[in-house]
C-alpha positions in Angstrom: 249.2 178.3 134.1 246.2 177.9 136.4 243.2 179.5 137.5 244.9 179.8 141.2 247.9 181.3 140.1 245.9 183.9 138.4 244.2 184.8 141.0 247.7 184.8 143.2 248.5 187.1 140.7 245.7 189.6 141.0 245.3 189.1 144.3 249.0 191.0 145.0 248.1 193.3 142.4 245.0 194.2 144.9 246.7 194.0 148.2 250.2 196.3 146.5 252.5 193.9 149.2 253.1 190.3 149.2 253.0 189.7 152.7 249.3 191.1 152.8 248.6 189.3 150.1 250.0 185.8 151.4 248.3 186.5 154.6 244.5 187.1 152.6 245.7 184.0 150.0 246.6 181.8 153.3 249.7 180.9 152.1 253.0 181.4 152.9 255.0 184.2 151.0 257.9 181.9 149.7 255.5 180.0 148.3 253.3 183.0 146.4 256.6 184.3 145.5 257.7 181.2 143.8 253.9 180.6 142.1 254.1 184.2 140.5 257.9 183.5 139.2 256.4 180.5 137.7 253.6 182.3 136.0 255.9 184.7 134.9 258.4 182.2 133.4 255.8 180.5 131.7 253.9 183.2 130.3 256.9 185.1 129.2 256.0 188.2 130.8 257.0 190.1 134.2 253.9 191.0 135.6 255.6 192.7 138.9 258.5 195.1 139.1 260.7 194.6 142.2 261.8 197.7 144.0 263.9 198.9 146.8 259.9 199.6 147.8 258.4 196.7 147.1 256.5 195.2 144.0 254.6 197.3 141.3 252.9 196.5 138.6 254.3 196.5 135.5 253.1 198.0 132.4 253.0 194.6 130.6 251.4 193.5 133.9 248.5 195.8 133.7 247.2 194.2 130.2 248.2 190.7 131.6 245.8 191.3 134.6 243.1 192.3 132.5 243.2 189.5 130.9 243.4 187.3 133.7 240.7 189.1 135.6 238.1 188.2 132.5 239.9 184.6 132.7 238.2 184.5 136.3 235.0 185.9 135.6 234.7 183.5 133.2 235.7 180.8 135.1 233.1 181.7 138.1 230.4 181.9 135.6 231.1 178.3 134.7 231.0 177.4 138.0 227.8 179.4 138.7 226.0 177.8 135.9 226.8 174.4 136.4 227.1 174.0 139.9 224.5 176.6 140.4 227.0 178.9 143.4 229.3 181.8 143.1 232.8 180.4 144.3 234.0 183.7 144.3 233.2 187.7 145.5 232.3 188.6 142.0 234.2 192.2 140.7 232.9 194.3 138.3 234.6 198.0 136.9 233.1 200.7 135.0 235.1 204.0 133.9 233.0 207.0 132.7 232.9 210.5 132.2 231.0 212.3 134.7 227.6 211.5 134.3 224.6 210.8 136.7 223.1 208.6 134.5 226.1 206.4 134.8 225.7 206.6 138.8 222.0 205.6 138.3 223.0 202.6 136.1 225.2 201.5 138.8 222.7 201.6 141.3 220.5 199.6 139.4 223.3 196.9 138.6 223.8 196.3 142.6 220.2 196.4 143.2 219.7 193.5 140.3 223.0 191.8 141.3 221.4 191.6 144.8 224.3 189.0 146.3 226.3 189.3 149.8 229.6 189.4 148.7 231.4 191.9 145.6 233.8 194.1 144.7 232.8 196.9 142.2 234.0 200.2 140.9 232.6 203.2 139.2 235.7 205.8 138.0 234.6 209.1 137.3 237.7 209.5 136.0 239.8 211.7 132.7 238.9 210.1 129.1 242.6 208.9 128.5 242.5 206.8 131.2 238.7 205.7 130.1 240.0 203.9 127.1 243.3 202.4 128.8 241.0 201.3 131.8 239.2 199.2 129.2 241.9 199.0 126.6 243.6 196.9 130.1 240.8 195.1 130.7 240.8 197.1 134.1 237.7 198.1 133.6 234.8 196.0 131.3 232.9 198.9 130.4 233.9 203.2 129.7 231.4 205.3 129.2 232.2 208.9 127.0 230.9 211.4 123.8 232.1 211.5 120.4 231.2 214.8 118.3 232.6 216.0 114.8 235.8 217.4 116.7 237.1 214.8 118.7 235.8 211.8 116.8 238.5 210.8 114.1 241.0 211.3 117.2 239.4 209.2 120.1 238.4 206.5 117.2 241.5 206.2 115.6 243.2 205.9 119.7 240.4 202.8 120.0 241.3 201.0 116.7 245.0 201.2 118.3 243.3 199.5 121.5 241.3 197.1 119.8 237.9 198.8 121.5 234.6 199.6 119.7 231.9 202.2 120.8 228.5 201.9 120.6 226.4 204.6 121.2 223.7 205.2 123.6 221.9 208.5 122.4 222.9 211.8 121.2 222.3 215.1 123.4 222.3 218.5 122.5 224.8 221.4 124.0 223.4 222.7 127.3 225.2 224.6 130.3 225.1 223.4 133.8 224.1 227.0 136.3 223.2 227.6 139.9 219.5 228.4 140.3 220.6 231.1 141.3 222.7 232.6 138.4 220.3 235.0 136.2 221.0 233.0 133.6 219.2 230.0 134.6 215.4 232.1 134.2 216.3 231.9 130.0 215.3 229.2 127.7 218.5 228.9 125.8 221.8 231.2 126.1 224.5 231.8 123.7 228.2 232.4 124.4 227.7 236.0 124.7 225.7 235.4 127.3 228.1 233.2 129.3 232.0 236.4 129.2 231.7 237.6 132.7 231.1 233.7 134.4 233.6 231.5 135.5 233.6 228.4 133.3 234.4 225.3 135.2 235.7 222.0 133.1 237.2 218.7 134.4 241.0 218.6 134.0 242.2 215.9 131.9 245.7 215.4 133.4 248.9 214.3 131.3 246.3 214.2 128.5 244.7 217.6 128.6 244.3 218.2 124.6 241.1 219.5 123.3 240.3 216.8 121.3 240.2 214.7 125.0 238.1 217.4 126.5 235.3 216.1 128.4 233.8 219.6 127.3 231.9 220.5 123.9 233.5 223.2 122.5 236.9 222.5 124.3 238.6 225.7 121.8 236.4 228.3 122.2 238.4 230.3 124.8 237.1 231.8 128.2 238.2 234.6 130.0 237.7 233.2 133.6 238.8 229.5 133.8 238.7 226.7 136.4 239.6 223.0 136.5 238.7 221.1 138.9 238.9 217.0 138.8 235.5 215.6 140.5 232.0 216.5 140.0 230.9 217.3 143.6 233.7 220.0 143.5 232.4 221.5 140.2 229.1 221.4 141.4 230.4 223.5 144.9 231.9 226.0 142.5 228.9 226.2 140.2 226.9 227.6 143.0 229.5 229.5 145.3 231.0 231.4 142.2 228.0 231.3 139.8 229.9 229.6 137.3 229.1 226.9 134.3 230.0 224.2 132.3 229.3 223.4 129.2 227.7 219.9 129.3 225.2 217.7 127.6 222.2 218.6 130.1 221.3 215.3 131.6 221.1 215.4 135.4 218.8 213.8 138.1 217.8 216.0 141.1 218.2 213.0 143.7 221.8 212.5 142.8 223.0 216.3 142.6 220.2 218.1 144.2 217.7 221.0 142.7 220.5 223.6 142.6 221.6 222.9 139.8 219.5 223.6 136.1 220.5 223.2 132.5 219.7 225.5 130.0 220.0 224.7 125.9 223.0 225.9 124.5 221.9 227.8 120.8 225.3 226.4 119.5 225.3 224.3 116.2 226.8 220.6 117.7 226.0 217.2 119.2 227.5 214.8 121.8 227.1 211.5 120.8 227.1 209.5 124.4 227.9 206.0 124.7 230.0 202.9 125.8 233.5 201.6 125.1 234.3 197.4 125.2 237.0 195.6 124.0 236.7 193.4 121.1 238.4 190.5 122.5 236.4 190.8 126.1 233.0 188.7 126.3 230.8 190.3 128.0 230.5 189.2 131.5 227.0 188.7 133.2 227.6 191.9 135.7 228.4 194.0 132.4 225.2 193.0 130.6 222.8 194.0 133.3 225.0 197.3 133.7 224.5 198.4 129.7 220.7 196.9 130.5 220.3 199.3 132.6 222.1 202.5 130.6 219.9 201.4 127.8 216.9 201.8 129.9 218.3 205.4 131.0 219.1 206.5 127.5 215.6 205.3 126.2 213.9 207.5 129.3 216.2 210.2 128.8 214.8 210.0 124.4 211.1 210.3 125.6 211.7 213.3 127.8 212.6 216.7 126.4 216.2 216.9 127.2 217.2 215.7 123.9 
């Protein structure tokens, strides 16, 4: 196995076709074909399955990729230390719940990061697919809450995965409302308060058990009910239909505007916020000024009153 047959390997994985990949790889698509047959062979595992279509990526092939994507990072940080130059675009991958504080961490990566050339990702995305993202090695870092319901499930799905969580800070039960719902003028509401509103949640796909909720209080039931799967939509719907969500009341006016307000939730509960790594991924340069940075949120967001 080599270092350029890895990167063969997640190079087609990138592109989805061989022939785009050969033509990015400069090399001639007999030859990639035979240097990923050869991985495969070696390794013992089929990291590609043919189709009538094409190529996909296995299942197998997804945790083999993750691997060989830290394999590289690592590689490139050898080479960056010692030979003091980034040989490659560097890529980076973080999967989170939908948070802005996430999105500000982010920023503050690529502002520290500060090169020419990479290749990052931020995936707002369901928490099943949080946990396989890392579990996979797809992405280095997930970012979710833990409370008293979901805990023993989501922890005992990690130990499966071989992934730890580390938390970050705990927040209190608030609702997300348009400035201009009549509910946004009190200083705490209770469900009550909340029948005759539309209550908007993000939908959690082939997963969607309470326990995977990105929602406190995912069983108390609600009359008027909308899923929806991206913040920006939520936040549309918010306002238009004077709905809420039920959230953990963190939000920055510059990412999501000053339409939006949270107000404290008088509901007994926690959300315990923080990030997911796998214990067999070192942590790569790019992931340590991201948690840097979500530390530094976390530690702004304990000083103010939110929490």
């Amino acid at each position: 196995m080599t270092l350029q047959q890895l990167k063969y390997a997640i190079t087609i994985a990138e592109k989805g076709k061989l022939s785009e990949a050969a033509k990015v790889l400069f090399i001639s698509q007999p030859s990639l074909t035979n240097a990923i047959k050869e991985l495969e062979k070696e390794m013992n595992v089929t990291i590609f399955d043919r189709t009538n279509k094409g190529i996909v990526v296995s299942k197998e092939g997804e945790i083999f990729l993750g691997y060989a994507r830290q394999v590289l990072e690592q590689a490139n940080l050898l080479t960056e230390k010692y030979n003091g130059k980034t040989v490659e675009r560097q890529q980076f991958s973080v999967s989170t719940q939908h948070y802005s504080f996430a999105v500000n961490a982010f920023v503050e990566l690529i502002k520290e990061y500060g090169c020419d050339k990479y290749d990052f990702s931020l995936r707002e995305t369901q928490t099943y697919e949080i946990l396989e993202d890392v579990a996979n090695m797809k992405s280095e870092i997930g970012i979710l809450y833990l409370n008293d319901f979901n805990e023993m499930v989501i922890r005992k799905v990690m130990k499966s995965k071989d992934l730890c969580f580390t938390e970050l800070f705990v927040a209190k039960p608030h609702v997300f409302v348009s400035k201009k719902n009549p509910l946004s003028n009190k200083k705490s509401v209770v469900f009550k308060d909340l029948e005759e509103y539309p209550y908007l949640s993000f939908e959690q796909g082939e997963y969607n058990s309470f326990y995977y909720s990105e929602e406190i209080f995912s069983t108390v039931e609600h009359k008027k009910n909308i899923r929806v799967r991206d913040r920006a939509t939520l936040f549309n719907l918010l306002i238009g239909l004077n709905g809420y969500t039920l959230c953990s009341g963190v939000i920055d006016e510059e990412l999501n505007g000053k339409d939006i307000i949270a107000v404290p939730l008088s509901e007994e509960g926690s959300m315990h916020i923080g990030i997911v790594t796998h214990n067999k991924a070192l942590p790569s340069k790019l992931g340590s000024i991201y948690i840097n940075a979500l530390k530094k949120y976390a530690n702004n967001l304990k000083k103010s009153d939110l929490l």
